[in-house]
C-alpha positions in Angstrom: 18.7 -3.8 25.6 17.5 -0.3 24.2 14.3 0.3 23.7 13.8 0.6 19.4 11.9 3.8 18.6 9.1 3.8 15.8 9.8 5.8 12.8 6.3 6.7 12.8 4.1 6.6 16.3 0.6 7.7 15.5 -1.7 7.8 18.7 -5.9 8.1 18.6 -5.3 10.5 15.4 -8.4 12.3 14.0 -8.7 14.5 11.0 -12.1 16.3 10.2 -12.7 18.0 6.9 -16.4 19.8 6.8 -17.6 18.1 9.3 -17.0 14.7 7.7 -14.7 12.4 9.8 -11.8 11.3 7.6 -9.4 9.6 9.8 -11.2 8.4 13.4 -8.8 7.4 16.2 -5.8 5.7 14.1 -3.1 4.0 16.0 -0.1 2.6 14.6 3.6 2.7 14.7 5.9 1.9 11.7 9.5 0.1 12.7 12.7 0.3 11.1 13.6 -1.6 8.1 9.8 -2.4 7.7 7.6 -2.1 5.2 3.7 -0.6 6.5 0.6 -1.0 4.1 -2.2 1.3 4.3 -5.1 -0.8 2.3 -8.9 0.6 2.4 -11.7 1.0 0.0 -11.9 4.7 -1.4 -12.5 7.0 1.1 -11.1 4.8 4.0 -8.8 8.0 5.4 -6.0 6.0 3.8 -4.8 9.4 1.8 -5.6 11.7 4.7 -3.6 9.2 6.5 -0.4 9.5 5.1 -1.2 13.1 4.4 -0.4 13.6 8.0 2.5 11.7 8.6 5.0 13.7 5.7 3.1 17.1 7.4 1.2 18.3 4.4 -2.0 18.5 6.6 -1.9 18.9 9.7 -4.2 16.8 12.4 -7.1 17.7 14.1 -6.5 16.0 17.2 -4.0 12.9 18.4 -0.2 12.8 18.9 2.1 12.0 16.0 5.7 11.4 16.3 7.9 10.8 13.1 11.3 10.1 13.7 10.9 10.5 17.5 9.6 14.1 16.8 6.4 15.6 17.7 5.5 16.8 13.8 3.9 20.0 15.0 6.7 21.5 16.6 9.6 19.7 14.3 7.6 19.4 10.9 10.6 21.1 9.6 13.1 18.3 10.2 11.1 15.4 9.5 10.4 17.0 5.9 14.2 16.9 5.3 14.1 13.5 6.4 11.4 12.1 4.3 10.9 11.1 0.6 7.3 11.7 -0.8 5.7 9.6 -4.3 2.3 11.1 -4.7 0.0 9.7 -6.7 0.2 12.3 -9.6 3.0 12.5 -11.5 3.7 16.2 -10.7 6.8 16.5 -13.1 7.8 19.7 -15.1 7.1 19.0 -18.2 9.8 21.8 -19.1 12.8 20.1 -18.2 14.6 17.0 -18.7 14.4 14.0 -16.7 17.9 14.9 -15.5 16.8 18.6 -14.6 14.1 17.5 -12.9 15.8 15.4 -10.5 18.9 18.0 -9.9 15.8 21.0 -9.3 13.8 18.8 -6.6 17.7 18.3 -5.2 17.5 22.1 -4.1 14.7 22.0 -2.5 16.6 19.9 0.3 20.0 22.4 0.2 22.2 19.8 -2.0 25.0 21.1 -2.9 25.2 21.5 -7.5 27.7 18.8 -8.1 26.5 16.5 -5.3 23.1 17.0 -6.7 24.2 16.1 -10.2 26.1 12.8 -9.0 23.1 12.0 -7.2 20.6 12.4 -9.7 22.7 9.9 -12.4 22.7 7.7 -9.4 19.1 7.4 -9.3 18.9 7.2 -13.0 21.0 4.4 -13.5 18.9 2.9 -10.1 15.8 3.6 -12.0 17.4 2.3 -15.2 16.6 6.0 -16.9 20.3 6.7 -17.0 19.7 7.0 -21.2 16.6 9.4 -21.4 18.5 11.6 -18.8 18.3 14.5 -21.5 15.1 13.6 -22.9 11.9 15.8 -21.6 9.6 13.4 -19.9 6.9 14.4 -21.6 8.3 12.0 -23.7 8.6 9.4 -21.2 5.8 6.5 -20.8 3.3 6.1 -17.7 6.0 3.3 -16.1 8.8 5.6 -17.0 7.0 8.6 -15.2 6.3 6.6 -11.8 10.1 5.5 -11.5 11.2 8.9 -12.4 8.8 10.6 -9.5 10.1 7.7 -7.4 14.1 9.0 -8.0 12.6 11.7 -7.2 11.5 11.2 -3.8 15.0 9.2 -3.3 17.2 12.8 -3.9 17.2 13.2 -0.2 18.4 9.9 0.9 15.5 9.9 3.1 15.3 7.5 6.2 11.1 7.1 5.1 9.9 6.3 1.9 6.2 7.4 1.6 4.0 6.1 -1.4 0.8 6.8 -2.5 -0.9 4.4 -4.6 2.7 4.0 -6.7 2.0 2.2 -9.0 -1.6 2.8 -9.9 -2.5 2.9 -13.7 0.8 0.9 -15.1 0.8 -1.9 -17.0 2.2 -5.0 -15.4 5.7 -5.0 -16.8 5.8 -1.5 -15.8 4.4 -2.5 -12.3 6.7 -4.8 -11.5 9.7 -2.8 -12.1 8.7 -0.1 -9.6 8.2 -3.7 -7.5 11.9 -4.9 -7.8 13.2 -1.2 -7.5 11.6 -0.2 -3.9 12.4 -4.2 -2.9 16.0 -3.2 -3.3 15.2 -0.1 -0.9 13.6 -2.5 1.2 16.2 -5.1 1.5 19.0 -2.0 2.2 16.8 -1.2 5.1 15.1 1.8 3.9 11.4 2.5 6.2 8.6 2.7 3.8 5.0 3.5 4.2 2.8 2.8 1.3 -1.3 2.9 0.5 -2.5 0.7 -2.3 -5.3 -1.2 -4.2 -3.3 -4.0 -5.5 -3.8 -6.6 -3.4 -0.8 -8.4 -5.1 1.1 -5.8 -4.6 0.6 -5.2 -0.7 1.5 -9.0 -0.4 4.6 -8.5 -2.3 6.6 -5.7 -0.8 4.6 -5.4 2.5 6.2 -6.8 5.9 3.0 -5.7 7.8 -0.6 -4.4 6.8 -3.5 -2.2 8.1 -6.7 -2.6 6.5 -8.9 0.5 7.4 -12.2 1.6 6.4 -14.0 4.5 7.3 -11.2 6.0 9.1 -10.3 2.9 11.4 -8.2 0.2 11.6 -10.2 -3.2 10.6 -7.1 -5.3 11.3 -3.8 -5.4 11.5 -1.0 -8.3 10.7 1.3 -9.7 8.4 -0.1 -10.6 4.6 0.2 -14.5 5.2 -1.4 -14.3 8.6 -4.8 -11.9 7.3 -5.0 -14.9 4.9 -5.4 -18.0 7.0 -7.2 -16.1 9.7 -10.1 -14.1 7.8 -10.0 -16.6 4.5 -8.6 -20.0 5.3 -6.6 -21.4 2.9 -8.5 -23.1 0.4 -11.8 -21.1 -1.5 -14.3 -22.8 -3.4 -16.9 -20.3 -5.2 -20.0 -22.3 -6.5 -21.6 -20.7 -8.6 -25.3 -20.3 -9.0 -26.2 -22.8 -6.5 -29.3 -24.7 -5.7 -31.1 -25.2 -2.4 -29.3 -28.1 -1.3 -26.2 -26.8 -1.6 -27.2 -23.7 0.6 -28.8 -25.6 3.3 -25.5 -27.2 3.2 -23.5 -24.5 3.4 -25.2 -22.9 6.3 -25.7 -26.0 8.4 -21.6 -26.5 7.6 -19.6 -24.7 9.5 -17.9 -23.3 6.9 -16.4 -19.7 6.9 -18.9 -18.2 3.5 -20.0 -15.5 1.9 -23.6 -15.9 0.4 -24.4 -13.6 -2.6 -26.7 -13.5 -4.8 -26.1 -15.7 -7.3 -22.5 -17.3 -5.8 -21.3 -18.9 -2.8 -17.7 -18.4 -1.6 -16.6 -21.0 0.6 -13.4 -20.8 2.9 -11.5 -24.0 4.5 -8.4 -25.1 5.6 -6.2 -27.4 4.3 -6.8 -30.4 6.9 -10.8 -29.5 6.3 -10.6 -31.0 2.9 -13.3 -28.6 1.5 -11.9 -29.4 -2.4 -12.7 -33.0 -1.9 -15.8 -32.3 0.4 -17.6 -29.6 -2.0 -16.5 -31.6 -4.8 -17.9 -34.6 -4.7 -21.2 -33.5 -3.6 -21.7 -30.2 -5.2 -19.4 -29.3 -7.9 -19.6 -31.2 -11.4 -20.4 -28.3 -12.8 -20.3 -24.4 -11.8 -17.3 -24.4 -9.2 -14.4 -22.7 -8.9 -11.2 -24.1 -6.8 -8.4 -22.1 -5.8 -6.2 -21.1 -2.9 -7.4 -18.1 -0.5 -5.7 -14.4 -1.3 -5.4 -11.2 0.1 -8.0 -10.3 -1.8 -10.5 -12.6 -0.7 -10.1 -11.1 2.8 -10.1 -7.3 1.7 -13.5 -8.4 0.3 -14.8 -10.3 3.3 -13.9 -7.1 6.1 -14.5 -4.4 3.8 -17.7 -5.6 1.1 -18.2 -5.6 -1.9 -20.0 -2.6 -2.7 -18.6 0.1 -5.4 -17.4 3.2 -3.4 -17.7 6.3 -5.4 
């Protein structure tokens, strides 16, 4: 059986900037057909990250293969073979949405015509096909993102690379840049993508990497982080007396104690709804099930980053 070769093979990579460690000993490989998330607080080295894989800056130390390629001597080719959404929205305001597309198109050698079939292609894919001569100034925040996502799709590129894609949009707008790269997904289509939105990293991701302070945390599949770092049910009491914190603490209970909350995490079979309820929860609890979210909290804190 042959061996299958990683779209992206990152070993011990390092980037410095000023002295200030960015990215500290990363290893990870990206398959094909999967679906990689980059999650992290600001300033986690996600960014710098990804920066490095699509060979916009280069690393300080490490190997990195894309493609099978060493990216410092074949950078060249794995451009070509990549697609790129940024987080800005890097359009010219100047042209038309259709423009736009067909000018990115030469960047990559396409052929005129093929470049103009291609570009209604991803219109209609988008579902844009009837602001194609419109400027996108015009366009709204939701429209923007899927247009800089046809965008990165001109290429036919074998990796999809997203930064933050959907960041700023309002749900509806959010979801449909969610059903659009699920269809890219489910054709087979590699994608590597950093995000905030919990919800949105358990959606599309097949696998995820939670990093802080340039190094990986954990590693696993959405449903897996869950029942390992946060159970599956959460009970948050909320400003809770003595009792209940002796209780809590002599419990055995995965928690987080704050200040003025209690977060409690159980499994199903440890019945900590009926448990916590009976005793402790008349008044001032929450019940729910465990999220992504809950774990980001627990490995990374709860601190504002600025």
């Amino acid at each position: 059986m042959a061996e299958i070769v990683p779209i992206i093979d990152a070993q011990d990579l390092r980037k410095v900037f000023n002295g200030t460690t960015a990215v500290d000993g990363l290893t990870f490989q990206l398959f094909p057909g999967e679906c990689l998330g980059l999650l992290g607080p600001n300033g986690a080295g996600k960014t710098s990250t990804i920066r490095m894989v699509y060979a916009f800056s280069p690393m300080n130390s490490g190997s990195l293969k894309v493609f099978g390629i060493d990216i410092e001597t074949g950078w060249r080719e794995i451009k070509a073979r990549i697609g790129v959404c940024q987080q800005d929205n890097n359009l010219d305001p100047d042209l038309s949405v259709l423009q736009n597309l067909e000018l990115f198109a030469r960047y990559y050698d396409i052929p005129k015509k093929d470049a103009k079939d291609r570009a209604r292609q991803l219109l209609q894919f988008i579902a844009l096909e009837h602001r194609a001569n419109d400027k996108v100034t015009s366009l709204s925040g939701g429209m923007m993102r899927r247009l800089v996502l046809a965008r990165a799709l001109i290429n036919n590129p074998e990796l999809l690379v997203l930064d933050e894609p959907t960041t700023g949009l309002d749900p509806q707008s959010r979801h449909q840049v969610w059903e659009r790269l699920e269809l890219l997904r489910a054709n087979g289509l590699s994608i590597l993508i950093t995000t905030h939105y919990m919800d949105e990293a358990y959606r599309l991701c097949d696998r995820l990497i939670i990093m802080d302070h340039g190094k990986i945390l954990v590693e696993g599949g959405p449903a897996d982080l869950i029942r390992r770092y946060a159970g599956e049910e959460v009970v948050e009491i909320v400003n809770p007396g003595r009792e209940v914190r002796e209780f809590v603490q002599t419990s055995g209970f995965m928690h987080d104690m704050l200040d003025h909350r209690i977060i409690l995490y159980g499994r199903e079979d440890d019945h900590l709804f009926e448990l916590i309820g009976e005793q402790f929860c008349k008044e001032g609890c929450i019940k729910r099930m465990a999220t992504l979210e809950d774990v980001f909290l627990r490995l990374t804190g709860r601190g504002l980053r600025e």
